[in-house]
C-alpha positions as CSV (number, residue, x, y, z in Angstrom):
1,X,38.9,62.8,13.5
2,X,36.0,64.3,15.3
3,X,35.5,66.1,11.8
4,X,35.8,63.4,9.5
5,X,33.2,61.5,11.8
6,X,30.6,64.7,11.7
7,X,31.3,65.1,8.0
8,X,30.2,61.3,7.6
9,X,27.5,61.2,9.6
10,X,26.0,64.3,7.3
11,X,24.5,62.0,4.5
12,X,22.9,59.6,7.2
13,X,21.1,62.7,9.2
14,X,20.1,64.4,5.8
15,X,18.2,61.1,5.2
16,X,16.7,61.0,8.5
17,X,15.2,64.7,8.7
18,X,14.1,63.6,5.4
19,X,12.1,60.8,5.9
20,X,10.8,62.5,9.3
21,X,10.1,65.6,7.1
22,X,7.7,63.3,4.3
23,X,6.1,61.1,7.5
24,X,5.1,64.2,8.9
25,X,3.5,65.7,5.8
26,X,2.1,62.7,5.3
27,X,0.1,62.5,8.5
28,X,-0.7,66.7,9.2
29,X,-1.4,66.6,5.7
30,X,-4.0,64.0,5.2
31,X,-7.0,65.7,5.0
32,X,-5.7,67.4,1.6
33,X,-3.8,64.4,0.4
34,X,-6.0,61.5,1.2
35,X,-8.8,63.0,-1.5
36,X,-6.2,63.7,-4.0
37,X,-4.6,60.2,-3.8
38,X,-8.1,58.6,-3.8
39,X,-9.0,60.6,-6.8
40,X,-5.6,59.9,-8.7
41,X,-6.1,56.3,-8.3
42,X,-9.4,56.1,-9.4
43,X,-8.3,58.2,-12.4
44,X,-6.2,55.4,-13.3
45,X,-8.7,52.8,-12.7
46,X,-11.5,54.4,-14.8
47,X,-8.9,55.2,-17.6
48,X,-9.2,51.8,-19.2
49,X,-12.9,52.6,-19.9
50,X,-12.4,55.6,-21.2
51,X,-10.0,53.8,-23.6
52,X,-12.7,51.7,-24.4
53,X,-15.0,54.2,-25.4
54,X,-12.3,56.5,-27.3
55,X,-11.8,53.0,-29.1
56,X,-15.6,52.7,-29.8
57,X,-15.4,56.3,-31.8
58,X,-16.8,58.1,-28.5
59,X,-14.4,61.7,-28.4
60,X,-11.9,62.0,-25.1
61,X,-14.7,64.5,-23.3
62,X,-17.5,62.7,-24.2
63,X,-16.0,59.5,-23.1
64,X,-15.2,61.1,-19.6
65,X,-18.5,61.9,-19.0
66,X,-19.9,58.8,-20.2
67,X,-17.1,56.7,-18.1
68,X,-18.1,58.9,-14.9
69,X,-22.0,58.7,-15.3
70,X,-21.1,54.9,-15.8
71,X,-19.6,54.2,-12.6
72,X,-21.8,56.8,-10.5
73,X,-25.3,55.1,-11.7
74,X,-23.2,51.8,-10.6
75,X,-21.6,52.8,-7.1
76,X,-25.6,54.5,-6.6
77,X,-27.3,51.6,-7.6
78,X,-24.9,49.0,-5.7
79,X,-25.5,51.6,-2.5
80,X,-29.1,51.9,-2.5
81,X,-29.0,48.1,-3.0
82,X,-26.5,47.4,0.5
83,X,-29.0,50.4,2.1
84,X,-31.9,48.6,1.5
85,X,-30.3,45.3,2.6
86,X,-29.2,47.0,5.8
87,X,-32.4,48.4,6.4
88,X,-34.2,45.6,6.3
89,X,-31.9,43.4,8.4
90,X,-32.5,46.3,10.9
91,X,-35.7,45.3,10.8
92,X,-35.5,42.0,11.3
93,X,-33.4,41.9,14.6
94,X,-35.8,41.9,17.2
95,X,-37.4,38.9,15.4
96,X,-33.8,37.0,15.9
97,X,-33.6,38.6,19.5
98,X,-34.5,35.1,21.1
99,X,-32.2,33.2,19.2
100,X,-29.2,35.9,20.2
101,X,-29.9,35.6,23.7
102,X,-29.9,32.3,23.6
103,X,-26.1,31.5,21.9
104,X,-24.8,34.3,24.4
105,X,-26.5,31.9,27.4
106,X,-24.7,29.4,26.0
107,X,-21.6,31.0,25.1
108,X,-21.6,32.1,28.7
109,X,-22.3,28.4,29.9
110,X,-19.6,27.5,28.0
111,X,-17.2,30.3,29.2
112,X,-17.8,32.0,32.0
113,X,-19.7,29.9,34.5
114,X,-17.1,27.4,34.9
115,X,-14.9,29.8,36.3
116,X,-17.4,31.1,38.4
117,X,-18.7,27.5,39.9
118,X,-14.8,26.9,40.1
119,X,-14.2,30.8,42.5
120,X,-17.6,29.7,44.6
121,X,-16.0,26.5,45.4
122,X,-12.9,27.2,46.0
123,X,-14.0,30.4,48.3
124,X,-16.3,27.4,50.4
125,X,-13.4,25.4,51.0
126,X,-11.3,28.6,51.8
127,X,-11.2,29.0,55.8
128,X,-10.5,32.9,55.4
129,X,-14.4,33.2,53.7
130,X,-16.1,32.3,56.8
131,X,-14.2,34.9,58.5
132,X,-15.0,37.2,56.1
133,X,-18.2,36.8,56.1
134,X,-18.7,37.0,59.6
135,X,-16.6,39.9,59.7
136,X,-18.9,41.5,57.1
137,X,-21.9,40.8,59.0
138,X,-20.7,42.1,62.3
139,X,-19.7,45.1,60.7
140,X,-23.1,46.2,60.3
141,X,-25.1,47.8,63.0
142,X,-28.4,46.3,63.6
143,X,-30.7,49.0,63.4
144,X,-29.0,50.0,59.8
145,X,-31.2,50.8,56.7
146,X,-30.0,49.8,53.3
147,X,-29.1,52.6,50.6
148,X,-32.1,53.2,47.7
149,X,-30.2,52.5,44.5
150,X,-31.1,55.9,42.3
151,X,-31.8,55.1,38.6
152,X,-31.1,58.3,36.0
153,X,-33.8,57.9,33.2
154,X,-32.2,59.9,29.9
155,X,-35.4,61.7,27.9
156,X,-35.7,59.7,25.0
157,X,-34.5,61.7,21.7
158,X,-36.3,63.7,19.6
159,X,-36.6,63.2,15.8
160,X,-35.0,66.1,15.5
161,X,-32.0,65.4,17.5
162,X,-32.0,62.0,15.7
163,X,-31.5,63.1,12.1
164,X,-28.8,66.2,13.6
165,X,-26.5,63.5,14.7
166,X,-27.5,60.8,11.5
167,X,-26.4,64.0,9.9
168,X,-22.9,64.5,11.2
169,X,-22.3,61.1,11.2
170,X,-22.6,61.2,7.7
171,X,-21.4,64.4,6.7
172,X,-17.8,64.0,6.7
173,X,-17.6,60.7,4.8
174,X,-19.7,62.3,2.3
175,X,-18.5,65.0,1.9
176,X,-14.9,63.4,1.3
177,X,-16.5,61.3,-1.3
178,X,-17.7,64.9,-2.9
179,X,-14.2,65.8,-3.0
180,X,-13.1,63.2,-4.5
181,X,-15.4,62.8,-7.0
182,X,-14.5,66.4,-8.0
183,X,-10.9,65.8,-8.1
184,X,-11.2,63.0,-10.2
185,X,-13.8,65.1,-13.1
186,X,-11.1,67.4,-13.2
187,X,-8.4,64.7,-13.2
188,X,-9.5,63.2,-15.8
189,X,-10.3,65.9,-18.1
190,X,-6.6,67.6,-17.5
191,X,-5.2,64.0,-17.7
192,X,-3.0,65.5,-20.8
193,X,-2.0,68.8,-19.3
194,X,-0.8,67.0,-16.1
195,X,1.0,65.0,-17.9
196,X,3.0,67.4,-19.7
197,X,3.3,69.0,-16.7
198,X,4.8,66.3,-14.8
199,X,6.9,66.0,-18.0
200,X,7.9,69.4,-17.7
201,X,8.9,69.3,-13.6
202,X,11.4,66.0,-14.2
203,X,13.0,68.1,-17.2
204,X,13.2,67.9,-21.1
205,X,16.6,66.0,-21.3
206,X,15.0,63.1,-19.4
207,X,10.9,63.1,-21.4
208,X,11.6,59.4,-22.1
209,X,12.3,58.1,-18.9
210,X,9.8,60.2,-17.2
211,X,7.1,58.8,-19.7
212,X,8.1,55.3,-19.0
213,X,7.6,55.6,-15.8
214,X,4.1,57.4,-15.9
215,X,2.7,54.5,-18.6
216,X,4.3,51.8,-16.7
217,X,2.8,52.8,-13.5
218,X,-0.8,53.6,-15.0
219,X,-0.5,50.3,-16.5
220,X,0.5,48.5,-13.6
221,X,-2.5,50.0,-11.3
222,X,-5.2,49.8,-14.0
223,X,-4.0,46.2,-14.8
224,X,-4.3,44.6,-11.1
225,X,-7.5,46.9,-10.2
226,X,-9.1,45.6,-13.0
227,X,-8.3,42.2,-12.2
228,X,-9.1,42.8,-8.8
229,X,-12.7,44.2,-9.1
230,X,-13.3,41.3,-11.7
231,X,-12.5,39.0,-9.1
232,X,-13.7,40.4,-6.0
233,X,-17.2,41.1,-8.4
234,X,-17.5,37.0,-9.1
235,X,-16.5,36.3,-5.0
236,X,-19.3,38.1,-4.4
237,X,-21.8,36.4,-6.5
238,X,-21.0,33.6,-5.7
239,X,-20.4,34.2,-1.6
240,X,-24.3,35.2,-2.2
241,X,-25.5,32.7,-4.3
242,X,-24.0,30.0,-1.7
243,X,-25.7,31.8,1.6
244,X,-28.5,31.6,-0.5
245,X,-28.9,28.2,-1.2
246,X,-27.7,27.8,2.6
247,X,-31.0,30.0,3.2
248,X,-28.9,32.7,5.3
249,X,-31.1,36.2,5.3
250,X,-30.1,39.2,3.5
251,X,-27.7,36.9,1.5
252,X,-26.9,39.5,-1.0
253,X,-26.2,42.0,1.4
254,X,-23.5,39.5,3.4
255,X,-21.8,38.3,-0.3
256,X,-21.2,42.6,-1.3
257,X,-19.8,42.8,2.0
258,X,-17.2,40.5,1.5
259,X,-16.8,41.2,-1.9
260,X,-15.8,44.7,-0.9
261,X,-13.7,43.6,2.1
262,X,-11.3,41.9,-0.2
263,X,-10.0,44.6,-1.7
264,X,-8.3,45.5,1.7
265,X,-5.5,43.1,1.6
266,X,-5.4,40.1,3.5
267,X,-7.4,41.0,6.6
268,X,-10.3,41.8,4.4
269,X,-11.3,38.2,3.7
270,X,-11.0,37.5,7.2
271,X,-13.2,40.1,8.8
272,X,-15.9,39.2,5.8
273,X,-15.9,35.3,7.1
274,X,-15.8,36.0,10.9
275,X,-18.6,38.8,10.4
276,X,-20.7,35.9,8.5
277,X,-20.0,33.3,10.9
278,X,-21.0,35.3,13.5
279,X,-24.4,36.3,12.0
280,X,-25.4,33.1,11.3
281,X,-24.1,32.1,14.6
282,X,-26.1,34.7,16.3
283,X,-29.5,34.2,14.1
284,X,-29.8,30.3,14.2
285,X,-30.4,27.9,17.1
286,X,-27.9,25.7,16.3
287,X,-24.3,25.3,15.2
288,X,-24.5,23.5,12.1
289,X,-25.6,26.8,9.4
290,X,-22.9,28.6,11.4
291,X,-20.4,26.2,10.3
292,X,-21.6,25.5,6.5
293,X,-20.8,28.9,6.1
294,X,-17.3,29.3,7.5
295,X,-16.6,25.9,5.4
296,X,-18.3,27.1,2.2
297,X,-16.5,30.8,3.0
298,X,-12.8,29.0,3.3
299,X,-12.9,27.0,0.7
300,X,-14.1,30.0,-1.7
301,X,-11.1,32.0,-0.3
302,X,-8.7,29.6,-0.7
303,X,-9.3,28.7,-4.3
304,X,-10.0,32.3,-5.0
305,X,-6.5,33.0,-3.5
306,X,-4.5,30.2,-4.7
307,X,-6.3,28.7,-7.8
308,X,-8.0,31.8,-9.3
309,X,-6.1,35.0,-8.2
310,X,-2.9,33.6,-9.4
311,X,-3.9,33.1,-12.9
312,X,-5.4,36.4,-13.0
313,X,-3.3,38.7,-11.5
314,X,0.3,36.9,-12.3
315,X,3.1,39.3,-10.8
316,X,0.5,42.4,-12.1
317,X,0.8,43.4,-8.6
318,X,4.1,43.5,-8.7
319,X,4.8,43.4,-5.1
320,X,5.7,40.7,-2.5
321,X,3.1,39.3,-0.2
322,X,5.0,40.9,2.5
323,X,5.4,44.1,1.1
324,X,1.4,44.4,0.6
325,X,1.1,43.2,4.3
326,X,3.6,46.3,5.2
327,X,2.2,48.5,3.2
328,X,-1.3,47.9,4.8
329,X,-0.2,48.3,7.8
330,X,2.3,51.5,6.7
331,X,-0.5,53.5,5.0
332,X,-3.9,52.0,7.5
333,X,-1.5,53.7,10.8
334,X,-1.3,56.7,8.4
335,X,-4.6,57.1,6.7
336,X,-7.1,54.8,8.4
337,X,-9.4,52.7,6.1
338,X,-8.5,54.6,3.3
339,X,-5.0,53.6,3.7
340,X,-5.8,50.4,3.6
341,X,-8.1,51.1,0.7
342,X,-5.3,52.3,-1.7
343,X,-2.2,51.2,0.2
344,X,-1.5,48.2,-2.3
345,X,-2.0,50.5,-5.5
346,X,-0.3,53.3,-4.0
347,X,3.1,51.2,-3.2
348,X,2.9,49.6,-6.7
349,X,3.2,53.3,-7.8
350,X,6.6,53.9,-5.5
351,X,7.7,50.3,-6.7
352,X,7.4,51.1,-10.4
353,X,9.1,54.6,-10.2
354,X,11.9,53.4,-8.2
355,X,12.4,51.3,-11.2
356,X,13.5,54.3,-12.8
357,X,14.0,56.9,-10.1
358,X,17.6,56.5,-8.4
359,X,15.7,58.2,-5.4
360,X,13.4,55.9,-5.1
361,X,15.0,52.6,-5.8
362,X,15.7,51.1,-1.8
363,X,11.7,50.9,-2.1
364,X,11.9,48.7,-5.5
365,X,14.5,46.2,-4.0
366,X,12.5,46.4,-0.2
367,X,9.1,45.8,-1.9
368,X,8.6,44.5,-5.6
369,X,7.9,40.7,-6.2
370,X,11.4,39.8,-7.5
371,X,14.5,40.8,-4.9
372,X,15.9,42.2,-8.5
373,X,19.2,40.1,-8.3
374,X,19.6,37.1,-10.7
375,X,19.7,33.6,-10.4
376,X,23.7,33.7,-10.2
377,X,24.0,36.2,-7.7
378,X,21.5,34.3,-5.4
379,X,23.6,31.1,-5.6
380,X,26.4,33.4,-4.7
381,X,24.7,34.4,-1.6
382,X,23.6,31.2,-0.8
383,X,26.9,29.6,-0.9
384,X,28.5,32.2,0.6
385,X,26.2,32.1,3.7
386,X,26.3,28.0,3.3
387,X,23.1,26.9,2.6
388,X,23.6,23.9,0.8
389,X,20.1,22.9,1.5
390,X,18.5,25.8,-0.3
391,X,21.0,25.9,-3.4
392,X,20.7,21.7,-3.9
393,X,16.9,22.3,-3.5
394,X,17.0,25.4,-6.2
395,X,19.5,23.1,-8.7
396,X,17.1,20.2,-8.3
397,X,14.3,22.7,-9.3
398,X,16.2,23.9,-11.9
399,X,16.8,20.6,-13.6
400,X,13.7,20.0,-13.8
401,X,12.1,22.6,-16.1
402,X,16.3,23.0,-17.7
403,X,19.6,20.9,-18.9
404,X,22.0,20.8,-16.5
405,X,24.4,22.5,-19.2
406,X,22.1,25.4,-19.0
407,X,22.3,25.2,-15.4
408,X,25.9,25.4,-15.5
409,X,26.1,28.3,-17.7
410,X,23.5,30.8,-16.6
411,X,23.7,29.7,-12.7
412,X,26.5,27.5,-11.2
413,X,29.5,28.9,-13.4
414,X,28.5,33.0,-13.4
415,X,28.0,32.0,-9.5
416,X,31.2,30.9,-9.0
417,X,32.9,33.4,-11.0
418,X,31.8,35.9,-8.3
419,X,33.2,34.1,-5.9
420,X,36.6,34.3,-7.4
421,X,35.9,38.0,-8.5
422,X,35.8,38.5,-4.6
423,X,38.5,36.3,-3.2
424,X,40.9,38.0,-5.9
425,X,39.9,41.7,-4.0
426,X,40.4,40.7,-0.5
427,X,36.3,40.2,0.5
428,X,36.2,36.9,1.3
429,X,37.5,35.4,4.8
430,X,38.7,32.1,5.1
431,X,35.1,31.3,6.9
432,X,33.7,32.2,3.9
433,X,36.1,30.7,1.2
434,X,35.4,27.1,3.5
435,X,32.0,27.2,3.6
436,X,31.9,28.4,0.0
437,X,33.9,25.1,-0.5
438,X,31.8,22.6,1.4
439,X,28.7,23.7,-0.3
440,X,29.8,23.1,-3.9
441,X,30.9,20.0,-2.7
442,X,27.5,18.7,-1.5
443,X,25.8,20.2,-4.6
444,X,28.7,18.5,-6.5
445,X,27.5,15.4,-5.0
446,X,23.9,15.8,-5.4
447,X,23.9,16.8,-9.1
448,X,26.4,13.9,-10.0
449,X,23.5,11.2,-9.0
450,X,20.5,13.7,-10.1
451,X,22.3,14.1,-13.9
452,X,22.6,11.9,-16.5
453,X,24.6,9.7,-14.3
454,X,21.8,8.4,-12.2
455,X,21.4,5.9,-14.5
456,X,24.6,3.8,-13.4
457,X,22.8,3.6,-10.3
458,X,23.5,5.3,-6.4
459,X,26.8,5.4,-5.8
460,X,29.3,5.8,-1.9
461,X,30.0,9.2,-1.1
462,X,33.9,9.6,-0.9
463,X,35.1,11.1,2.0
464,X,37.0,14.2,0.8
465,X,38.6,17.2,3.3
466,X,38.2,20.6,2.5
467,X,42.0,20.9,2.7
468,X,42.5,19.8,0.1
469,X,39.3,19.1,-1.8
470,X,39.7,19.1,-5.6
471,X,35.9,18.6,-6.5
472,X,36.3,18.2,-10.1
473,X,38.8,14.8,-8.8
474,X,36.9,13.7,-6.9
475,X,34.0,13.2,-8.8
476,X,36.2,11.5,-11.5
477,X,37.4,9.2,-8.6
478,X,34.4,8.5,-7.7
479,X,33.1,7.8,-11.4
480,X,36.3,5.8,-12.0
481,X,35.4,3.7,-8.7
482,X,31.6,3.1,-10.4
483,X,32.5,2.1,-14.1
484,X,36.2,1.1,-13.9
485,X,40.1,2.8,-14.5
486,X,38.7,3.7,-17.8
487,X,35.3,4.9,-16.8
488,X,33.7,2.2,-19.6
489,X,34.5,-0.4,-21.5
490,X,37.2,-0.1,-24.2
491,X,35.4,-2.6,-26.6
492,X,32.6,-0.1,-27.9
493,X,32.3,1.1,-31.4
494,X,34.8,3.4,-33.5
495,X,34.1,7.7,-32.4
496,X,31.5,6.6,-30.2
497,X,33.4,8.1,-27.5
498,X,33.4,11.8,-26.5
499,X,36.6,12.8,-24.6
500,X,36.6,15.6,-22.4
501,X,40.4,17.1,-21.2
502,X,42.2,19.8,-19.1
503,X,45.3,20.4,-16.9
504,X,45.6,18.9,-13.8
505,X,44.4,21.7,-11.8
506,X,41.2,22.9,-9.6
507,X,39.7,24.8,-12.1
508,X,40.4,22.5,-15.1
509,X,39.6,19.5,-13.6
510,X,35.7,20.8,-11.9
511,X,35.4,22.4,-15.6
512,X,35.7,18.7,-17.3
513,X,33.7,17.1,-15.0
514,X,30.8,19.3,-15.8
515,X,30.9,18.5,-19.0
516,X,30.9,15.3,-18.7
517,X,27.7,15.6,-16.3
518,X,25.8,17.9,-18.8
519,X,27.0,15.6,-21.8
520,X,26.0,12.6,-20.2
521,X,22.0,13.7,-20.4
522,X,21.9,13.4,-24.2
523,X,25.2,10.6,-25.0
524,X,25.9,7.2,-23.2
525,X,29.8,7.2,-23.3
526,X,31.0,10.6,-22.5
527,X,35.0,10.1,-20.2
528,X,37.2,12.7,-18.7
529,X,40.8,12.7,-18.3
530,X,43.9,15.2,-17.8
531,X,46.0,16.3,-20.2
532,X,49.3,16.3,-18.7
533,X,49.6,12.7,-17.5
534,X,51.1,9.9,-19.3
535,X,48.2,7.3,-21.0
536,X,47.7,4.2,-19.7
537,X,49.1,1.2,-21.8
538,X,45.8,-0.3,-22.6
539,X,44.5,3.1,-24.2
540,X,47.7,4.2,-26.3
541,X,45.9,2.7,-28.9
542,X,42.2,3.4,-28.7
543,X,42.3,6.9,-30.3
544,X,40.1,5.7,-33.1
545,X,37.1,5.2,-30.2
546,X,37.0,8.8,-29.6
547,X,34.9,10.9,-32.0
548,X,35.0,14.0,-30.3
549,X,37.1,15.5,-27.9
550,X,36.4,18.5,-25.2
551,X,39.3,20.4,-23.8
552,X,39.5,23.1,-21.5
553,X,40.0,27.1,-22.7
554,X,43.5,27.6,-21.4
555,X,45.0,30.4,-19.0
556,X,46.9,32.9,-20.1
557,X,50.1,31.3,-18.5
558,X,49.2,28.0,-19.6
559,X,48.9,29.0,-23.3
560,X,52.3,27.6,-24.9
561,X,52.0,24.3,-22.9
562,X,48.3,23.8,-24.0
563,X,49.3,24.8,-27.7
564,X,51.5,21.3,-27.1
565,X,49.5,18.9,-25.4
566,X,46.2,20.1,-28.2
567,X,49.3,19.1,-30.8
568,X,49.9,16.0,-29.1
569,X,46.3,14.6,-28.7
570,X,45.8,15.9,-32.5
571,X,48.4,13.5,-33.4
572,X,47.2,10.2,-31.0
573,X,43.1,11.6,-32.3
574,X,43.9,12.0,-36.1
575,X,39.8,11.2,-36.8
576,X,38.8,13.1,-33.6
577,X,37.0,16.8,-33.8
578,X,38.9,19.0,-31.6
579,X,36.5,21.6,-29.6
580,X,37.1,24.0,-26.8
581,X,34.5,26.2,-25.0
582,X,35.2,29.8,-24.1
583,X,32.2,30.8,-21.6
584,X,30.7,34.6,-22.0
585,X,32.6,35.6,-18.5
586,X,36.1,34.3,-19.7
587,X,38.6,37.1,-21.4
588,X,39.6,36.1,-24.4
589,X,43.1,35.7,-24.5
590,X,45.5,38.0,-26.7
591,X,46.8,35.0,-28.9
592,X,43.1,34.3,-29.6
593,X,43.8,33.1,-32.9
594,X,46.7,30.7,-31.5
595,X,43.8,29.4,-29.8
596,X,42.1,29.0,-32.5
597,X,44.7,27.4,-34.9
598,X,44.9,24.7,-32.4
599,X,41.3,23.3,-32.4
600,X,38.6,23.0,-35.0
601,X,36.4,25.2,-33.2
602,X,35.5,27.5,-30.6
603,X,32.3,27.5,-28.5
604,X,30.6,29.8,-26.0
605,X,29.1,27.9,-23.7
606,X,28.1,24.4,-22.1
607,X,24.6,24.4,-24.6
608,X,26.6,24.9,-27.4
609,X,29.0,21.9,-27.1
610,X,25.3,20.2,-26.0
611,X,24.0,20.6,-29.4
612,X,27.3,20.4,-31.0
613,X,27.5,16.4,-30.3
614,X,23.9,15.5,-30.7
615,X,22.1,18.1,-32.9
616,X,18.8,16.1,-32.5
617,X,19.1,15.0,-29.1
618,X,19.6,18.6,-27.5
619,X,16.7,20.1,-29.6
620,X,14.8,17.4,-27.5
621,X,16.6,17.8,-24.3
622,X,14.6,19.7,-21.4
623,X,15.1,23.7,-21.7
């Protein structure tokens, strides 16, 4: 036992020494990877442009070179620009002294003295402070001399000394950005040779795969940095041309700043606005600039971020809002501000090769936009975890933009199919099978007066028990109870009626109702019944009303007797068209063409038999 346990537990460790193993190289081994991811990234960012040129009748070298001096003369000239802008407001801060002193008076009015006013008058009323005080005076002798406070004056630095340490601050982030810009020349003009290579390392039996992958990530990253810098570009623009009008100093310097803020997810925008609300705040005597610009900032941000950047970017990102928040913090604790810099682009990467890696694949399910399950699988869940409130509030959604026949067949039928899938192997408890129950119930309900029958008005709940709740019955009952014994009136027009039948059983019976719900969108007089009962009196005979008539795909085990009951309606319906509707997920039965014999035709899904009855009304009917 002890054995088996160890042998178990082998796949679980393996994972977890590797995982430690790439978090490890991934932190010792930043200062070598950091430059190279930088440079790969921008590689992919700069390779539309090249494109562009290539497309323009430029050659691949000469459209490198162009591309690189292109966005070097840019990044220098928006640089000396933001130095100059610094410079200056450098400059200008000892004219704005007064007015900083002044708001941290106040701030400290505000904050601070309150508190202290409250400790001096709670330490007068205190009887242990006269005490103390005596205590503190009697402690003294009288003859004592006070202590000479002693003042250490630093030399003040030399020029020299000066541009020594303006040196090494900026030595290191320079020369990164040397080392980058090196790796990316040379990037870029092996961009085919590392592809082959890469080509070569996943193997020749799998080149198509492995190309998909590389285009579909290089597309993925070009596409949202593009949109990206495009948008982040016009943010700033504007961001300045608004401080400017607001007459805020060194405007342009305040909107690149938040321009290039943005591209750090999320917290980006945020440090931009505080940092411009606080300047303002700090160079004005009032309030009233101060809050102009955090207004005029927030409301840029949010239509940026919900009006503009949604439009633009659609799902190019490709990831969930969460998974960029985790990734930003995932690669920031790793890498620092570059992290943050290329931790969105460098996830898309993983999330787009997991899409075709087996290795990588928990990281495509954990982070991309879509949980990659479909919209029948997520009413399983939902059901099976009983959130009836969350699978009425998807259906209503649904029907909305959708038929409710298409709803049934691409949602609520697959859906349920799983359900049974799972009951038949033992997976589902009883818990499960009851809360499965109640939940189809209340969206059996809900969808009965949001369909087509809404139009007869609300109508009472029935009271039904899960023991022995037989939805499809129940919402005949409960239609019957609305419209009559024989859900209508019997004096209507010759095959204006469509007739829709099955057994008198669970399945048959929730099936027909269905029908009748996604019929009842396009025709006025569609009525449900169950084959093996005896008619009423009054309806023996109406068969000439009915024009059309709906019944159930049979069960293997209920073949013969459905090959009799079919016979029989044939015989009481000799004017009626005979359909029955074998979905995608039903097994067609080995008599098939028994089946067949029996009826005039043979459907595939709930849409079909839509358009079947009113060609011209379901071309019109909501998709």
């Amino acid at each position: 036992m002890a054995l088996k346990n160890s042998v178990l537990s082998r796949p679980a460790m393996s994972s977890a020494v590797t995982i430690t193993c790439a978090l490890g190289l991934l932190y010792f081994g930043r200062p070598v990877l950091e430059p190279l991811v930088l440079a790969l990234i921008l590689s992919l960012v700069i390779a539309p442009l090249i494109r562009v040129f290539n497309r323009w009748g430029l050659g691949f070298f000469t459209s490198t070179v162009v591309s690189l001096l292109l966005v070097g003369a840019s990044i220098a000239a928006v640089g000396a620009v933001l130095a100059l802008q610094l410079v200056s407001v450098t400059k200008d801060l000892p004219h704005y002294r007064a007015a900083i002193h002044g708001k941290i008076e106040r701030i400290q009015e505000l904050t601070e003295r309150p508190f202290a006013r409250l400790a001096a008058e709670l330490n007068a009323v205190s009887p242990l402070s006269k005490g103390s005080s005596h205590t503190a005076s009697a402690g003294l002798p009288r003859n004592a001399t006070q202590a000479i406070p002693v003042e250490i004056r630093t030399p003040a630095p030399a020029a020299r000394d000066t541009v020594a340490r303006f040196i090494s601050v900026i030595s290191g982030p320079v020369g990164e950005a040397g080392l980058v810009f090196v790796l990316l020349v040379f990037i870029l003009l092996e961009h085919e040779s590392l592809r082959e290579r890469v080509v070569r390392l996943a193997g020749q039996g799998d080149v198509s795969r492995t190309m998909r992958t590389l285009v579909h990530a290089a597309e993925g990253v070009s596409r949202f940095f593009f949109s990206q810098f495009i948008v982040n570009i016009i943010f700033a623009l504007t961001v300045s041309l608004g401080l400017w009008l607001l007459h805020v100093p060194h405007a342009l310097l305040w909107g690149s700043l938040s321009g290039l803020l943005r591209f750090v997810p999320y917290v980006g925008a945020l440090v931009a606005g505080l940092a411009i609300t606080l300047f303002v705040a700090a160079i004005d005597p009032g309030w009233t600039l101060a809050l102009w610009c955090m207004a005029m900032f927030a409301v840029l941000e949010i239509i940026v971020a919900n009006i503009i950047e949604p439009k633009v970017y659609g799902h190019s990102s490709g990831l969930s809002p969460l998974a960029v928040i985790v990734s930003a913090l995932f690669w920031g604790t790793l890498w620092g501000p570059a992290g943050l810099l290329i931790s969105t682009p460098l996830t898309l990467c993983l999330v787009v090769a997991g899409r075709h890696i087996r290795a990588l694949e928990a990281i495509t399910v954990l982070f991309a936009d879509t949980p990659g399950v479909s919209e029948a699988e997520r009413f399983y869940h939902r059901v099976l975890a009983g959130s009836s409130t969350a699978v009425i509030e998807h259906a209503q959604a649904y029907l909305r933009r959708s038929s409710f026949a298409r709803y049934c067949d691409h949602v609520l039928l697959p859906g349920l199919d799983l359900a049974v899938d799972d009951r038949a192997l033992g997976l589902i408890d009883q818990a499960q099978q009851d809360r499965i129950r109640s939940t189809v119930i209340a969206l059996a309900d809900t969808l009965a007066r949001y369909s087509g029958d809404s139009r007869y008005g609300m109508w009472r709940r029935r009271k039904m028990s899960l023991a022995d709740a037989n939805i499809g019955a129940h919402l005949r009952h409960a239609r019957e109870a609305r419209l009559g014994t024989f859900q209508g009136s019997l004096d209507v027009p010759l095959h204006s009626v469509i007739l829709c039948a099955g057994f008198a059983n669970e399945r048959d019976e929730f099936l027909t109702e269905l029908l009748v719900l996604a019929l009842r969108e396009v025709c006025d007089d569609v009525r449900s019944t169950v084959l093996d009962r005896p008619r009423p009196e009054p309806v023996a005979d109406k068969g000439g009303l009915i024009g059309t008539a709906f019944i159930m795909y049979p069960e293997p085990a209920d073949l013969e007797q459905w090959r009799v009951l079919v016979a029989d309606m044939r015989s009481h319906l000799p004017d009626a068209t005979l359909v029955t509707i074998r979905h995608s997920n039903i097994v067609a039965l080995p008599h098939q063409a028994a089946v067949e014999q029996s009826v005039d035709i043979v459907l595939r899904s709930f849409e079909e038999g839509l358009a079947f009855v009113t060609p011209e009304k379901a071309g019109a009917a909501k998709r």
